[in-house]
C-alpha positions in Angstrom: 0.0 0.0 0.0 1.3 3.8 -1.1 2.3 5.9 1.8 -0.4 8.8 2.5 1.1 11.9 3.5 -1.3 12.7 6.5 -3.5 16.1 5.9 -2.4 18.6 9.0 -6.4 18.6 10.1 -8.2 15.9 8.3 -5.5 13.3 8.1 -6.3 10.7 5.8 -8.7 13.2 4.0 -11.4 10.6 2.9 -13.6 11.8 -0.2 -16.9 9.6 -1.2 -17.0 9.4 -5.2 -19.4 9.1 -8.0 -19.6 7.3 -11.3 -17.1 8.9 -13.4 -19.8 7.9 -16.1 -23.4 9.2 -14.9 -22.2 10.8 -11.4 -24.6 8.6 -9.2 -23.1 7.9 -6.2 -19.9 4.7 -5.7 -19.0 2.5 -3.9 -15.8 3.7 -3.5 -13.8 5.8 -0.9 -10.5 7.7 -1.5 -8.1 8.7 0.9 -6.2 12.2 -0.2 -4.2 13.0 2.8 -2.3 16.1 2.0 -2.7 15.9 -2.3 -5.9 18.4 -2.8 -4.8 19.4 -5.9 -6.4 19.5 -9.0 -3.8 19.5 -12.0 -4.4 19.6 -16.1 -2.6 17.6 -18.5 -1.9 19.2 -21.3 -0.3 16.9 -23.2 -3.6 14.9 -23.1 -5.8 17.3 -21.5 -7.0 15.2 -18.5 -7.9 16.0 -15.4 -5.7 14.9 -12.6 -7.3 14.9 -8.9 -4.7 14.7 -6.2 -1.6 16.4 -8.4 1.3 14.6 -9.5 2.0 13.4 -12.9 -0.4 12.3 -15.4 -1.8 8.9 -15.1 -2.8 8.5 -18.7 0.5 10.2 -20.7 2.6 10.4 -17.5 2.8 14.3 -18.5 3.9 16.8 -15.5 0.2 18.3 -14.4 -0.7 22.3 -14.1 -2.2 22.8 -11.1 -5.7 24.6 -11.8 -7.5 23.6 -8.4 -8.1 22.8 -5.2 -10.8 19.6 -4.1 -13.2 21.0 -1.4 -14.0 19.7 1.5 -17.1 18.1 0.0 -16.5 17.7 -3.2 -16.6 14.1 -4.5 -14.3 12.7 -7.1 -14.9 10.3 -9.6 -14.5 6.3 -9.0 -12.2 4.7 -10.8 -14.7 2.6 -12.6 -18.2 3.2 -13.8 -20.8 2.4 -11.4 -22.8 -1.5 -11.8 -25.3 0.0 -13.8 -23.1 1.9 -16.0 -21.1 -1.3 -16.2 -24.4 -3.4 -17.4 -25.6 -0.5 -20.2 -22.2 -0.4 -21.7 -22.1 -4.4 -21.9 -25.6 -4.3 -23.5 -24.2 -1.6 -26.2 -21.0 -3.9 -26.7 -23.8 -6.5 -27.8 -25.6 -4.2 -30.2 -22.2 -3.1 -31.7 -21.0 -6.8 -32.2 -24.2 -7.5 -33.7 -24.2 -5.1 -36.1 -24.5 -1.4 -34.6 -22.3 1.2 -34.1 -21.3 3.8 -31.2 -22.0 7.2 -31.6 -21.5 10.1 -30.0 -22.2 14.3 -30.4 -19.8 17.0 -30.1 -22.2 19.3 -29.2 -24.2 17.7 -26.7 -22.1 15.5 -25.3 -24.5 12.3 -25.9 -23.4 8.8 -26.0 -24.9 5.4 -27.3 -25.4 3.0 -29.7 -27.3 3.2 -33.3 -28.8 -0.7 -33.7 -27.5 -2.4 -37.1 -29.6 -0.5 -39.2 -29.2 0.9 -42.8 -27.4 3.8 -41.5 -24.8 1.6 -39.5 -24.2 -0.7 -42.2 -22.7 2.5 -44.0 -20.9 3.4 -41.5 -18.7 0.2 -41.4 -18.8 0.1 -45.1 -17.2 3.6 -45.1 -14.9 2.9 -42.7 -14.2 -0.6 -43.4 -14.8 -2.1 -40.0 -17.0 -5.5 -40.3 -18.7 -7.1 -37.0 -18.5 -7.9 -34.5 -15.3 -5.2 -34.6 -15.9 -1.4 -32.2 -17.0 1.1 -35.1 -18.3 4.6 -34.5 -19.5 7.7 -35.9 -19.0 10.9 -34.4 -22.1 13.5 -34.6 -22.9 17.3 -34.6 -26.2 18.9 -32.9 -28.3 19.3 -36.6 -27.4 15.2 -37.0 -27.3 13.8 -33.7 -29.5 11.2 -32.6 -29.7 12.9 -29.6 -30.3 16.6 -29.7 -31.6 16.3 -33.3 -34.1 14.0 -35.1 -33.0 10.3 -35.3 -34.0 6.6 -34.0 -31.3 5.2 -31.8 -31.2 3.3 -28.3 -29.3 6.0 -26.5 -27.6 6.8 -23.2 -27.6 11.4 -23.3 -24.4 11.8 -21.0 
């Protein structure tokens, strides 16, 4: 187990999370101690909670931050029901479907093999049961815009 540098008033500094995914509450506790910090990556432009070096790109982080006292972080994996939705959309993709997602709104899901996401493997080359995806703007997107999809709006 790491070493925790003790916090001078709340020692171990324990913070309740949520899903990094939908926000609902984890199952998960983290224990801060004295690294409240809240750093950028720029190299990949992730957020770091706790400072230090980048996780992802093991980039040096620009602190832009400081966790609260109450502020909750996000778990380190998506919540049970999180977990189940994304196994269900792994399904459609295999069968057929593909991911999707908007720029604009910030939606997530699947479009079921369809027309549409027969195209979009044809164009991209990708056959089942491979990931494929399609990437969206507001006056296209299945979610903010017209369209038939099973969708998850982030």
């Amino acid at each position: 187990m790491p070493n925790i540098t003790l916090h001078k008033e709340r020692g171990v500094n324990p913070r309740l999370t949520v899903c990094p995914r939908c926000g609902k509450d984890a199952n998960e506790l983290v224990l801060l101690g004295a690294r409240e910090a809240i750093g950028k990556c720029h190299p990949c432009d992730l957020t770091v909670y706790g400072g230090g070096r980048c996780p992802k790109c093991n980039g040096l982080t620009e602190r832009v931050g400081t966790i609260g006292e109450h502020d909750r972080l996000p778990a380190s994996e998506p919540c049970d029901e999180c977990k189940a939705e994304l196994e269900e959309h792994a399904k459609v993709v295999a069968d057929g479907g593909v991911y999707f997602r908007c720029t604009d709104c910030n939606a997530s899901g699947v479009i079921k093999p369809t027309p549409f996401a027969a195209e979009v493997r044809k164009a991209h080359g990708i056959d089942a049961p491979a990931p494929c995806g399609v990437e969206f703007k507001e006056d296209n997107c299945p979610s903010c815009g017209p369209g038939l999809v099973h969708k998850k709006g982030a």
